[in-house]
N, C-alpha and C positions, 0 to 999 in steps of 0.2 A: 448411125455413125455420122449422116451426114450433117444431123442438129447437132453435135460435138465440133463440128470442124467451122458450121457457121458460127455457134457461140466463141470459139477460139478466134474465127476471123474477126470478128464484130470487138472483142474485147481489143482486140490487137489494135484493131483502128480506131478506138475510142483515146486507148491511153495514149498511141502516136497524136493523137487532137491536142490532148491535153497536154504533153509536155512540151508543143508547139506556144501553149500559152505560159508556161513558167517562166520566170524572169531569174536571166542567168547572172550571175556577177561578174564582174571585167576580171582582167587578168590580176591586176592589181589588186582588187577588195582578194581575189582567192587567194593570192601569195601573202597577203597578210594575214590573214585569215589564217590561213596552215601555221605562217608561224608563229600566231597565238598557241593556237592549240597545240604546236607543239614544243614551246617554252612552258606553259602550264603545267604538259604531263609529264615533262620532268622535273620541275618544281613538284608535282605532288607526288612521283614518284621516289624524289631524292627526300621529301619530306617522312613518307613511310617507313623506306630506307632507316635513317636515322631513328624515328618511332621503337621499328621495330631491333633496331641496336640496344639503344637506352632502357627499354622495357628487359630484353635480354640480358643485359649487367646486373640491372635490378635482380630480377630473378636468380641467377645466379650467385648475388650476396644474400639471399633470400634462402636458396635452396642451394649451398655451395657441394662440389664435388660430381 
């Protein structure tokens, strides 16, 4: 049990090392950031949306009733 709890300790403080070295983005890059991403996924979800309308009329003069 007690080589489980060093492996646990050791990984803990390996990955705390390493996100000490990440390089974070300012407040800024992230606010724009977000709202790229999220003008996109409603652009592509407004795009499907639509897709999945169109395709549906289709089918329906297709296969009516």
């Amino acid at each position: 049990m007690k080589k489980l709890a060093m492996k646990a300790r050791n990984y803990v403080d390996e990955v705390s090392t390493e996100i000490r070295k990440a390089s974070w983005p300012r407040r800024k890059e992230l606010v724009s950031h977000t709202i790229v991403t999220l003008v996109a996924s409603v652009a592509l979800a407004l795009f499907i949306f639509g897709a999945d309308r169109v395709i549906s009329y289709i089918l329906d003069i297709i296969y009516p009733g």
